[in-house]
KOLLUM-207275 format. One line per field, with one value per residue (C-alpha): residue number from 0; x, y, z; residue in three letters. Coordinates in pm, 1 decimal, always signed. Example, Ala and Ser with C-alpha at 12.3 -4.5 7.8 and 13.67 -1.06 7.14 Angstrom:
REM KOLLUM-207275
resi c(0|1)
east c(+1230.0|+1367.0)
north c(-450.0|-106.0)
up c(+780.0|+714.0)
resn c(ALA|SER)
END
This chain:
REM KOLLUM-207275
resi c(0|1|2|3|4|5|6|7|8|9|10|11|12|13|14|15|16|17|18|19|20|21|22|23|24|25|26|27|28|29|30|31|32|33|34|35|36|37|38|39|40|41|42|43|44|45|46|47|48|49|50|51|52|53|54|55|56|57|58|59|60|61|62|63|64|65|66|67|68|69|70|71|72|73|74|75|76|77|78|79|80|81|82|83|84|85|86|87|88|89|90|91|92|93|94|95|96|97|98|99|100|101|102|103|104|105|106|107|108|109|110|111|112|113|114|115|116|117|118|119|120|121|122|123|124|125|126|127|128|129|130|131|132|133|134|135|136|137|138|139|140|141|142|143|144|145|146|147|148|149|150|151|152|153|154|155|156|157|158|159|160|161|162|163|164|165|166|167|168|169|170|171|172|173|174|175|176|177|178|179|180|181|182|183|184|185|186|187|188|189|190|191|192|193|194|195|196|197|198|199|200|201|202|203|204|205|206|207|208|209|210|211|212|213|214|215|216|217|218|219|220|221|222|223|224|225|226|227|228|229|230|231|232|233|234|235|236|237|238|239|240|241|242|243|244|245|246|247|248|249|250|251|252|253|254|255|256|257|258|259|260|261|262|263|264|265|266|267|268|269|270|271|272|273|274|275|276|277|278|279|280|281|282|283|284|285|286|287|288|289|290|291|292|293|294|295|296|297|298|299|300|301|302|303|304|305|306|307|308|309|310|311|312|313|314|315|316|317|318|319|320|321|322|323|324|325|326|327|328|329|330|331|332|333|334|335|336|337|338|339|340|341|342|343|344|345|346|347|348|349|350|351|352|353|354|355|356|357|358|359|360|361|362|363|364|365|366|367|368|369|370|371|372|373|374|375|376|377|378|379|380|381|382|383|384|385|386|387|388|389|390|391|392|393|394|395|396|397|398|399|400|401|402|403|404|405|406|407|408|409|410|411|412|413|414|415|416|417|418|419|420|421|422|423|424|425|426|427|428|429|430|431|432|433|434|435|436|437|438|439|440|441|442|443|444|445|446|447|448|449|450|451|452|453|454|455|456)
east c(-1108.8|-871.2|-697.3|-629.7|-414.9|-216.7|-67.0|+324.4|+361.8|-19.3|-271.3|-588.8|-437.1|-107.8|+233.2|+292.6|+613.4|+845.6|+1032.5|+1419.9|+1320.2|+1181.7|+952.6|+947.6|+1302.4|+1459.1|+1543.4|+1187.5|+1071.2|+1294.8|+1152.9|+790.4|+808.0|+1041.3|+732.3|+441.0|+614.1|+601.1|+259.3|+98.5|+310.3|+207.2|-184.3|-126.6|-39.7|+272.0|+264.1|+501.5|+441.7|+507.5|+507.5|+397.9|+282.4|+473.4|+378.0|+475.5|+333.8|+609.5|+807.2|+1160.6|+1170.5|+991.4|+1278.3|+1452.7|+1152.2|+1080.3|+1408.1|+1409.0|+1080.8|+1174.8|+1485.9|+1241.5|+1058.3|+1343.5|+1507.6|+1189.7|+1188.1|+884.7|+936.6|+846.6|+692.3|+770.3|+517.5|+653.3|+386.1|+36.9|-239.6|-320.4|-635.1|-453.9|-213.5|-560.4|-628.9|-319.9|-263.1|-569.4|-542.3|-159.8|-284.7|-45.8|-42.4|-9.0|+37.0|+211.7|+165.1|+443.6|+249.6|+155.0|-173.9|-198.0|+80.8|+401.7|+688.1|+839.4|+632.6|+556.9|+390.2|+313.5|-22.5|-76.6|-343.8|-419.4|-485.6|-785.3|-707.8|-832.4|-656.0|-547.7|-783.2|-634.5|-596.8|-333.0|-170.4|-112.7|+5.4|+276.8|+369.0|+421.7|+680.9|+843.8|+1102.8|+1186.4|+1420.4|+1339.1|+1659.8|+1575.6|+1268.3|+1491.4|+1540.3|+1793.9|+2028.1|+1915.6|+1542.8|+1556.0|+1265.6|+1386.8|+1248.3|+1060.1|+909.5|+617.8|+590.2|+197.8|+79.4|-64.7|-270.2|-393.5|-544.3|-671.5|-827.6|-1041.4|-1109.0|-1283.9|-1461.1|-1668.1|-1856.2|-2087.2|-1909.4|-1936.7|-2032.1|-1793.3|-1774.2|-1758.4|-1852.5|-1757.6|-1444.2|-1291.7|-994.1|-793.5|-579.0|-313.5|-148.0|+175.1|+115.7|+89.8|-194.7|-5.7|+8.2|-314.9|-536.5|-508.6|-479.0|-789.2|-1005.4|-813.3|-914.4|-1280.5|-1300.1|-1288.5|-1168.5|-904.9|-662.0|-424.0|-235.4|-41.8|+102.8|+459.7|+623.2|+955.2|+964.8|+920.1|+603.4|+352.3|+53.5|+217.0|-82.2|-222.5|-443.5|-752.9|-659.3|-551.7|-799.0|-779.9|-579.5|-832.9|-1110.3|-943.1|-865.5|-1174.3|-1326.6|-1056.2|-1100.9|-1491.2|-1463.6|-1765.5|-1626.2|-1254.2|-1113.7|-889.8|-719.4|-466.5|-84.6|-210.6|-526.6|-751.9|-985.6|-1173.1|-1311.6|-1486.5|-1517.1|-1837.1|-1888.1|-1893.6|-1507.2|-1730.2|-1554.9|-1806.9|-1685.0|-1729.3|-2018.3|-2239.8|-2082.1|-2164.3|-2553.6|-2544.6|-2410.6|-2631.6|-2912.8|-2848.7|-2796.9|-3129.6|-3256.8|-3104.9|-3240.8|-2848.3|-2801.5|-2771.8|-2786.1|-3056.3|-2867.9|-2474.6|-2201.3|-2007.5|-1814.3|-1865.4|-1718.0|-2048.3|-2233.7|-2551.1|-2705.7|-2639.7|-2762.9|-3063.7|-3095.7|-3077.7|-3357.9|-3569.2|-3526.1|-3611.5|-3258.5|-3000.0|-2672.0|-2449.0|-2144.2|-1820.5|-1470.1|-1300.0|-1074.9|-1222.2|-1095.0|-1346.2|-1629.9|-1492.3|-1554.9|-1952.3|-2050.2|-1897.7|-1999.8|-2356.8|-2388.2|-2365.1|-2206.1|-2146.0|-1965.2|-1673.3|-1584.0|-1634.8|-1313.6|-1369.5|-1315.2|-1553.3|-1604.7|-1774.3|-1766.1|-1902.0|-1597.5|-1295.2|-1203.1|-1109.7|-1146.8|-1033.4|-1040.9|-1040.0|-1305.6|-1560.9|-1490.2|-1589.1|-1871.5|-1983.3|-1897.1|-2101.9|-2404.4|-2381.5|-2365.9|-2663.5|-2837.0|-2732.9|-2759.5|-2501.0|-2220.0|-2354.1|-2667.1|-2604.3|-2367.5|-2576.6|-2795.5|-2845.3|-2755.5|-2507.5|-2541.8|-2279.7|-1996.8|-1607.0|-1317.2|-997.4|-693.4|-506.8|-138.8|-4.0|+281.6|+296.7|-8.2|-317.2|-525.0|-884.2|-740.1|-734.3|-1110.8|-1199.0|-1206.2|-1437.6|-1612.2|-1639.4|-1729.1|-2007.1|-2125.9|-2037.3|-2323.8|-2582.8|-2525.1|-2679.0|-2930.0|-3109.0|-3016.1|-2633.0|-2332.7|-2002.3|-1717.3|-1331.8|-1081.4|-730.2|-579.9|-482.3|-167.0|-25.0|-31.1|-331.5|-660.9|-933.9|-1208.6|-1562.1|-1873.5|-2170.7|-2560.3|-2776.6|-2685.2|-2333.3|-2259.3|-2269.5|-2091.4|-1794.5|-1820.8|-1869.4|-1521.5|-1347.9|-1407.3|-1312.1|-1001.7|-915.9|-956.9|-794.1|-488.5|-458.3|-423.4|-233.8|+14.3|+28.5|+88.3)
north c(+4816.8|+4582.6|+4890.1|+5053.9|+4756.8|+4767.7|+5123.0|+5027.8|+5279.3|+5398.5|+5167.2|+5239.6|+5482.7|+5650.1|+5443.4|+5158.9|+4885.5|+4798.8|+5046.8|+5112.6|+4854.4|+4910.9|+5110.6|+5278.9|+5397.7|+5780.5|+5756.3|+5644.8|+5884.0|+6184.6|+6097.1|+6081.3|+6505.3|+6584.7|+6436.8|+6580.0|+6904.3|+6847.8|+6723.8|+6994.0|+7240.2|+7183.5|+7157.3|+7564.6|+7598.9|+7665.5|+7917.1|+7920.8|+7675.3|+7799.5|+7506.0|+7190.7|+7060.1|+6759.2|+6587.7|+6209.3|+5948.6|+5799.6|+5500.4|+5557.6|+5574.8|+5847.8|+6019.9|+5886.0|+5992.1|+6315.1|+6438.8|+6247.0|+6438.9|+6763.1|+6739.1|+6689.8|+6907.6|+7217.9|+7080.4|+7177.5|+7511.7|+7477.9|+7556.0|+7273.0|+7285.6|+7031.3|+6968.7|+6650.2|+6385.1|+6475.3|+6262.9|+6268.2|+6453.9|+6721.0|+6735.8|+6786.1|+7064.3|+7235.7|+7226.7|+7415.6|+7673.6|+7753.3|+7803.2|+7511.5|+7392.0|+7001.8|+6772.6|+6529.9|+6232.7|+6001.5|+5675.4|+5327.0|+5348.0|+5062.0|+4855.3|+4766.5|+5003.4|+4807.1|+4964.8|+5285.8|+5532.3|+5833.0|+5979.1|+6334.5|+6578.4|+6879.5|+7223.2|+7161.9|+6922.5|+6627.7|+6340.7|+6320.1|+6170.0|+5815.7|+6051.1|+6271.1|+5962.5|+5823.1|+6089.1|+6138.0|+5765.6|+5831.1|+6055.0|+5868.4|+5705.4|+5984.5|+6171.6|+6493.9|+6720.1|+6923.1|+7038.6|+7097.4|+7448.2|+7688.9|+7800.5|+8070.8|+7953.2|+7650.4|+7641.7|+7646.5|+7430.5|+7550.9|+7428.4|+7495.2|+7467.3|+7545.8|+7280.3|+7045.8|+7361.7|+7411.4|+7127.9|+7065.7|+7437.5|+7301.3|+6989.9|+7210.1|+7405.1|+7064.3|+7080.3|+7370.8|+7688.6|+7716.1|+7355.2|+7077.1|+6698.7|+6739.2|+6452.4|+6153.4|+5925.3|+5751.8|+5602.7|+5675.7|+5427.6|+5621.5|+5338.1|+5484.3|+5661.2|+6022.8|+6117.9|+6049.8|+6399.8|+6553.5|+6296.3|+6299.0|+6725.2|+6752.4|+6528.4|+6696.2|+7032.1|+6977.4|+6829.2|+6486.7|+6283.0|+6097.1|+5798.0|+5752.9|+5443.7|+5359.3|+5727.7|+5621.4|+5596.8|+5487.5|+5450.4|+5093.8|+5033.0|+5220.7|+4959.6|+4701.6|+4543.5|+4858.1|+5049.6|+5038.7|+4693.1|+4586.9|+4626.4|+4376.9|+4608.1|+4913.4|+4691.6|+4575.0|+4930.4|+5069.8|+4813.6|+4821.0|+5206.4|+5198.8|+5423.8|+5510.8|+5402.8|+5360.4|+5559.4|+5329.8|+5513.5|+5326.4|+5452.6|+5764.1|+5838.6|+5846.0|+5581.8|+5511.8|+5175.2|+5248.0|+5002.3|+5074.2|+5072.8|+4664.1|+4614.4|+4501.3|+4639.5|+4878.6|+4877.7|+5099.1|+5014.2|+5098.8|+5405.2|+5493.7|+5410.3|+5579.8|+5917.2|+5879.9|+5802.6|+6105.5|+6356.8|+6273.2|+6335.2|+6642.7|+6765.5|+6789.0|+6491.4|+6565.0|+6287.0|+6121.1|+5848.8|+5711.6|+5577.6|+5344.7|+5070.6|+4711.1|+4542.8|+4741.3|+4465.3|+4402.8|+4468.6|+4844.9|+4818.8|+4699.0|+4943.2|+5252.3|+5109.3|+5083.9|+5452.4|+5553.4|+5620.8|+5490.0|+5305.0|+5394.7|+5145.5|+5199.9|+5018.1|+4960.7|+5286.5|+5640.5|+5870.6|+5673.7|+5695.0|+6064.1|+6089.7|+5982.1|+6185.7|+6496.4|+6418.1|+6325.2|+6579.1|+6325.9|+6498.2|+6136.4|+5863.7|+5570.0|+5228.8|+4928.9|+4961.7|+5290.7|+5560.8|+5786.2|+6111.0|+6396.8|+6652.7|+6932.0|+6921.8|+6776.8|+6648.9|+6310.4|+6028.2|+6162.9|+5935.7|+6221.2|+6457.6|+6160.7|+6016.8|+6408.9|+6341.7|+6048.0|+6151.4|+6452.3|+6239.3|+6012.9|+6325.1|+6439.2|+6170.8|+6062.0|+5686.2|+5432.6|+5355.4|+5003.5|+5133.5|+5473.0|+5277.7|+4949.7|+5018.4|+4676.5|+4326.2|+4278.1|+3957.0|+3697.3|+3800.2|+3635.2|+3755.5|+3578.9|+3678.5|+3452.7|+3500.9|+3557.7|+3591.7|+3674.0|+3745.3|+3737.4|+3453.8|+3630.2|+3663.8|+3273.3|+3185.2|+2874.2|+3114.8|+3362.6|+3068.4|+2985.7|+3267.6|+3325.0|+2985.4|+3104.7|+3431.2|+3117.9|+2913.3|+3264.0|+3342.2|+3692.8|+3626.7|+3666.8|+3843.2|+3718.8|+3964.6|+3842.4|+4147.5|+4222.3|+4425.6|+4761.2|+4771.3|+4392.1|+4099.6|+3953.2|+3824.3|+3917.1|+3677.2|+3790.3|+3657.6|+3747.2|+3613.3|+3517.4|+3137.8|+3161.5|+2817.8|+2854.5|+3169.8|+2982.3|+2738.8|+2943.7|+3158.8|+2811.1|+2667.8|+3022.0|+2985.9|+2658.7|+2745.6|+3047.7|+2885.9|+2600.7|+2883.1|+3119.0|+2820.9|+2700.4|+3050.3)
up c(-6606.6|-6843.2|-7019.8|-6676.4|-6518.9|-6882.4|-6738.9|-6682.1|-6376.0|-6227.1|-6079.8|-5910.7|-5672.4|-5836.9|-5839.9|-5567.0|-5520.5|-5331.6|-5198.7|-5367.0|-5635.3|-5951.9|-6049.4|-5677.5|-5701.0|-5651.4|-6007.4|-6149.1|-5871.4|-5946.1|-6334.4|-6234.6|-6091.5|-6450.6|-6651.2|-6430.0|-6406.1|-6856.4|-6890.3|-6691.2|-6809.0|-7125.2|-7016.8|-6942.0|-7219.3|-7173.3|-6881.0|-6620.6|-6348.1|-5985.7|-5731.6|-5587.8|-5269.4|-5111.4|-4841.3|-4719.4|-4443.0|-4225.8|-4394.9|-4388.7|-4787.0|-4796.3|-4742.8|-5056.3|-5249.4|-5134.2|-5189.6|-5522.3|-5658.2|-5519.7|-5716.5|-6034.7|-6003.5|-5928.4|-6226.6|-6420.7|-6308.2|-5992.3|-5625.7|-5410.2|-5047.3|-4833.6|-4548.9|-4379.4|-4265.6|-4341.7|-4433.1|-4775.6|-4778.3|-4656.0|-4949.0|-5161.8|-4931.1|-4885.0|-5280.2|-5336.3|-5079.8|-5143.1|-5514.0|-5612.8|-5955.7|-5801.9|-5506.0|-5428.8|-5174.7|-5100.6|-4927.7|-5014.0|-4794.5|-4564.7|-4690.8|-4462.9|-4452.0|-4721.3|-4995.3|-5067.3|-5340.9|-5513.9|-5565.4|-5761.0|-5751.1|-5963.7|-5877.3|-5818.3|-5526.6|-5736.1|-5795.4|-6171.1|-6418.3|-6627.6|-6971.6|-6765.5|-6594.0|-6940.9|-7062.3|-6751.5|-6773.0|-7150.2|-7062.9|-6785.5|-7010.1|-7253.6|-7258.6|-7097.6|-7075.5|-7300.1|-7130.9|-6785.1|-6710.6|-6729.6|-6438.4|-6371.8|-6411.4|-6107.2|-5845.8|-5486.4|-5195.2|-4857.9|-4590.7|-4487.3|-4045.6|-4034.1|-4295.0|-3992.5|-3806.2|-4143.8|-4196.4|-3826.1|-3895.7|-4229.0|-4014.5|-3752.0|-4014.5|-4071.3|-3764.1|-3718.7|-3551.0|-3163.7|-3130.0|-2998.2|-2952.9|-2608.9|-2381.6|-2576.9|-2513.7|-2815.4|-2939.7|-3177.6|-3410.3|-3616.1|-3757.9|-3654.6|-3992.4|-4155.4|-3855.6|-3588.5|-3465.4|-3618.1|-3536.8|-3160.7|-3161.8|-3362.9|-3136.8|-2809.0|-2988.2|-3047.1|-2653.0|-2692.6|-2445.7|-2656.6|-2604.7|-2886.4|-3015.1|-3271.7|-3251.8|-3215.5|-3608.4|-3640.6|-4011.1|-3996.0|-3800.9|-3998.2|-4020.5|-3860.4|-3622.0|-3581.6|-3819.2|-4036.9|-4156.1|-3783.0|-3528.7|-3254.3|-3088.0|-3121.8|-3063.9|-2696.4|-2623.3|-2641.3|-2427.5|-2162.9|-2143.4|-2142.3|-2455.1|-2667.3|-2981.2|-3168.7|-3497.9|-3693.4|-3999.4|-4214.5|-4297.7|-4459.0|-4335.2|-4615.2|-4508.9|-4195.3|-3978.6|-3639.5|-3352.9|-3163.0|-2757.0|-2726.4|-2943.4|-3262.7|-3625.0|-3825.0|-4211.1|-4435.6|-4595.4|-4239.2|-4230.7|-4552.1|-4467.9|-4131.8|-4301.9|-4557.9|-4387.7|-4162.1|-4498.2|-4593.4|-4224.3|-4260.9|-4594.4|-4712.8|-4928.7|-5309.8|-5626.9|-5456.1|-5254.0|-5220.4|-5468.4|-5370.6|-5564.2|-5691.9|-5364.3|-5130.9|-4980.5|-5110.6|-4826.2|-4816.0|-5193.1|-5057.5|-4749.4|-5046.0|-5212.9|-4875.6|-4813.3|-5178.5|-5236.2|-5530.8|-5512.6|-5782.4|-5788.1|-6006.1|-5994.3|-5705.6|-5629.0|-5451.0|-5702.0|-5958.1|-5690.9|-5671.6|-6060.0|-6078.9|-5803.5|-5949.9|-6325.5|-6141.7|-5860.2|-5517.1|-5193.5|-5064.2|-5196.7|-5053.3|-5048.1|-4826.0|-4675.4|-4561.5|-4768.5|-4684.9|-4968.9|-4871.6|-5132.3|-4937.6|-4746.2|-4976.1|-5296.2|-5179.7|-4868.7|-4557.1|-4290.6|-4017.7|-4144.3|-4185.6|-3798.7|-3704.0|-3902.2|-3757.9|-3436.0|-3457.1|-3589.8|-3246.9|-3022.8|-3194.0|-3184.1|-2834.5|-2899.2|-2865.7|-3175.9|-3192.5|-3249.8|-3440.0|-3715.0|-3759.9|-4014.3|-4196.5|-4179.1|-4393.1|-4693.6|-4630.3|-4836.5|-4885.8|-5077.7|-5145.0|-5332.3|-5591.4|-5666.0|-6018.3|-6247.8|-6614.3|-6719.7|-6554.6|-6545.9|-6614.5|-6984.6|-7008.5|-7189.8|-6940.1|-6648.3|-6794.1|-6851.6|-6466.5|-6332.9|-6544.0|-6418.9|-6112.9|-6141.0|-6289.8|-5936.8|-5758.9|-6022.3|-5843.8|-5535.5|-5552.3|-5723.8|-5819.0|-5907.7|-5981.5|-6075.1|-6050.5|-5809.4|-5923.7|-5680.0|-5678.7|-5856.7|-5752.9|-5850.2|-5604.3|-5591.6|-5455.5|-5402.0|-5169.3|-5148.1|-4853.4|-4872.9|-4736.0|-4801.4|-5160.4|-5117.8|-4953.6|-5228.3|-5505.5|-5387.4|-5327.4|-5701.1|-5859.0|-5694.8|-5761.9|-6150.1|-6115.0|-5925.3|-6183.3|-6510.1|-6287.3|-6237.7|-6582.2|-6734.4)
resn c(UNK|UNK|UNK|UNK|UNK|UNK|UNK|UNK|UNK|UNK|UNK|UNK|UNK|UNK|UNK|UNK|UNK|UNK|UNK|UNK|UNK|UNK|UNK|UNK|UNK|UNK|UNK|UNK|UNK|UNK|UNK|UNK|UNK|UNK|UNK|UNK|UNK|UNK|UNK|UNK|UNK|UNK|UNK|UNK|UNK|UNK|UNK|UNK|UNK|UNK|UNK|UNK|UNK|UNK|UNK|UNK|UNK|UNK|UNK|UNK|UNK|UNK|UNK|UNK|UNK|UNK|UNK|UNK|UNK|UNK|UNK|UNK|UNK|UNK|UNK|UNK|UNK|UNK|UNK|UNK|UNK|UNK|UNK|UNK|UNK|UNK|UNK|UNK|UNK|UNK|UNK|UNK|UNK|UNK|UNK|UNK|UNK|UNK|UNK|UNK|UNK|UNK|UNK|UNK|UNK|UNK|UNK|UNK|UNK|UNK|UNK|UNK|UNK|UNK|UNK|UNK|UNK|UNK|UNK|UNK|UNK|UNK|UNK|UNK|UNK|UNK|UNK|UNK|UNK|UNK|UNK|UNK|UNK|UNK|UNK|UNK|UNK|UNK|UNK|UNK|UNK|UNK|UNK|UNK|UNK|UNK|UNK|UNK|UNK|UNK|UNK|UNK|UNK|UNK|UNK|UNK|UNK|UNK|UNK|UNK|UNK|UNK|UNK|UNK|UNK|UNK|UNK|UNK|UNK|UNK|UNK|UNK|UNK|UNK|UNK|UNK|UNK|UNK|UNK|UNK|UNK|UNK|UNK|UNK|UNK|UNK|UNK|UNK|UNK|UNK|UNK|UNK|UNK|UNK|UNK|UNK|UNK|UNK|UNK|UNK|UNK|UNK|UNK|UNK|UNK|UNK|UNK|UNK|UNK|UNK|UNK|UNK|UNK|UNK|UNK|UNK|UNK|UNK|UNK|UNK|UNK|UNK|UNK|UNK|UNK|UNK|UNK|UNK|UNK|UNK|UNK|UNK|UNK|UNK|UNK|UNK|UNK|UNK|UNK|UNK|UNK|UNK|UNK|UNK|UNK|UNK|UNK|UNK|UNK|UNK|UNK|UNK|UNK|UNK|UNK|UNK|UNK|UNK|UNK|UNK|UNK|UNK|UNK|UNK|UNK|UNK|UNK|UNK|UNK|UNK|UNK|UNK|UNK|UNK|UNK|UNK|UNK|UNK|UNK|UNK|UNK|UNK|UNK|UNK|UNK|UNK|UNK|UNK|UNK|UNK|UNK|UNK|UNK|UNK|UNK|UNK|UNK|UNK|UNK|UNK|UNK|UNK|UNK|UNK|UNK|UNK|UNK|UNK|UNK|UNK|UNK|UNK|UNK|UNK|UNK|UNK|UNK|UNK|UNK|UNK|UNK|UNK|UNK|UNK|UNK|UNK|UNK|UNK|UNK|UNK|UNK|UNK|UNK|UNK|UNK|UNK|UNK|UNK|UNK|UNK|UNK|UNK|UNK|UNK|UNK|UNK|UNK|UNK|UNK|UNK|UNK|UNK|UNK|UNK|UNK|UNK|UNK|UNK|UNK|UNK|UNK|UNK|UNK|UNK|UNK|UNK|UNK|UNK|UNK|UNK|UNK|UNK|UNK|UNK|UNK|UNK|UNK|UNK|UNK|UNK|UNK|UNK|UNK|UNK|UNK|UNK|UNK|UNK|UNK|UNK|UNK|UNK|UNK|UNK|UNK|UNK|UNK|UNK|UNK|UNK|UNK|UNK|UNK|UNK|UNK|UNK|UNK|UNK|UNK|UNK|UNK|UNK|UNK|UNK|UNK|UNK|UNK|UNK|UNK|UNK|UNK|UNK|UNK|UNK|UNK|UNK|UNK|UNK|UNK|UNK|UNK|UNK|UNK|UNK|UNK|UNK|UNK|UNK|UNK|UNK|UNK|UNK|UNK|UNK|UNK|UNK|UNK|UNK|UNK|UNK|UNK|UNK|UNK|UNK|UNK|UNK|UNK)
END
């Protein structure tokens, strides 16, 4: 985990900043495509490369960067296919099915307008593995003109109209042909983000009764008090229109938090164990159980082990909960703050094709949300975050020292876990265990040590 957050340009999830600052400028941007376009280029052994897949949620930057990486990436000799706002799974999609030799999605999730980002996938509709990253950010500051293209040899840019039906058309393919989701009412939260249009025409499609919100972007709004990370105002809605449940997906759709009938929040984590649960009903769960990551309450950990089933946990990030269930053969995998992975269906979270999912499970089973996606009681759990500059405090001995204290305070019947945040200066401070007292202690005293190093360095 140390030697990823050492990368000068990629975190957990791609390149993130603020937006028309350093590194998230057109210039850093425009070098980003020049030293993909080089890097994978090179992994084809020097073939010729025909095009990439853009696509970009709905901050007003993303204009700046789309044109910015298109221009890279033409300069290196690849056509690029612009496809507007999408969600992000759908750039995975879209890249495999138009043969592309990458993807490209301009978002910074569920951050503000202010930010924004770049996440790449391979042909395979993957995101790209850390030895490729390093390799791209490598190149990022040489000097690559010699590498551009001749004249006569420059991609050309198109755009492609039908990206959005073709994306609501694999979404469809999820639930089983001729049936429909007919006869349920829900909500739908689209963070004035990249699903503002799909989200509600998929629903309307497959006969829900829908009410949309947060479906207005003006380039400036896109999470702002609405979204997966915002959902008072889901979680009034769907009460005040008797709905049976809410869909709240962040800026660009690739995770997913539900509100159930009564306006209560369902995380991730239930989600998880009511899909997984209903795989193994099913007979179509594979790997034996879930993976999730190190933040999963302990509670779902516990619920796997009830129903014979295993928990795998691996750093925070879906692309490395993507990695263990490939290299270990799971068809279901996310995170606590709802990325839900269903490898039978796409390479990556999609916030939209697991609320199908889930909303196909509650038809079937014909019970309530609150009761359909409560499936344990989750252990009292706190995070915090601590603020940084320079270096981060978890290299300073004395706090290594505390928070293995820390884990000797719980003994068995806790965990502790302090990490940096891949995407901003931060150190995030967890700690969960049945006595939540000691939990709110333990969290308090990390970050008090924590505060007092990051302060000094």
């Amino acid at each position: 985990m140390t030697s990823k957050n050492k990368k000068k340009y990629f975190g957990t999830d791609g390149i993130r900043g603020l937006a028309n600052k350093y590194p998230m400028t057109a210039d850093i941007a425009l070098k980003v495509a020049m030293a993909s376009a080089s890097v994978l280029r090179s992994a084809r052994d020097g073939k010729h490369m025909d095009r990439v897949v853009i696509g970009k949620d709905t901050r007003l930057s993303g204009y700046m960067l789309e044109q910015a990486m298109s221009a890279g990436f033409i300069s290196m000799g690849m056509d690029v296919i612009l496809v507007g706002p999408i969600p992000t799974p759908g750039i995975a999609k879209l890249t495999r099915s138009l043969r592309a030799d990458a993807g490209v999605m301009i978002s910074a999730s569920h951050n503000l307008y202010q930010d924004n980002g770049i996440k790449l996938f391979g042909s395979d509709g993957f995101k790209l593995d850390d030895a490729i990253e390093a390799k791209i950010e490598a190149k990022i500051d040489q000097d690559l003109s010699p590498e551009l293209v001749s004249s006569e040899d420059l991609g050309k840019a198109n755009r492609l109209d039908d990206a959005l039906g073709r994306y609501i058309e694999s979404l469809k393919r999820s639930i089983p042909r001729g049936e429909t989701l007919e006869g349920l009412r829900v909500v739908v939260d689209c963070a004035h983000g990249a699903a503002y249009k799909v989200a509600p025409q998929v629903l309307w499609e497959l006969e829900v009764d829908v009410i949309a919100i947060g479906n207005a972007p003006d380039g400036r709004n896109i999470n702002d008090g609405y979204g997966a990370c915002a959902t008072a105002k889901l979680q009034e809605a769907v009460v005040d229109n008797h709905a049976d449940l809410g869909i709240a997906l962040d800026g660009d759709a690739d995770r997913l938090i539900m509100v159930d009938e009564k306006g209560n929040k369902i995380d991730g984590d239930q989600l998880m164990a009511a899909m997984t649960l209903w795989f193994k009903e099913r007979g179509v769960l594979t790997g034996g159980g879930l993976v999730a990551t190190v933040m999963s309450n302990l509670g779902l950990e516990r619920l796997m082990h009830e129903n014979d089933l295993t928990l795998a946990r691996t750093n925070v990030g879906d692309r490395y909960v993507v990695e263990h269930m490939r290299r270990h053969g799971f068809n279901l995998g996310g995170e606590q703050s709802g990325h839900l992975v269903m490898s039978d269906h796409a390479t990556t979270g999609d916030g939209l094709l697991a609320a199908l999912q889930l909303l196909d499970m509650i038809r079937h089973k014909g019970v309530p949300a609150s009761e359909a996606l409560n499936m344990f009681d989750p252990v009292p759990q706190l995070l915090r975050n601590v603020e940084f500059k320079g270096k981060s405090p978890l290299l300073n001995e004395s706090v290594r020292i505390e928070i293995d204290k820390a884990q000797d305070r719980f003994g068995a019947a806790g965990r502790v876990l302090v990490r940096p945040s891949g995407t901003e200066k931060l150190i995030r401070v967890m700690a969960e265990g049945d006595d939540s007292s000691l939990v709110e202690n333990i969290v308090n005293d990390l970050c008090e040590v924590i505060e007092k190093v990051a302060k000094v360095g």
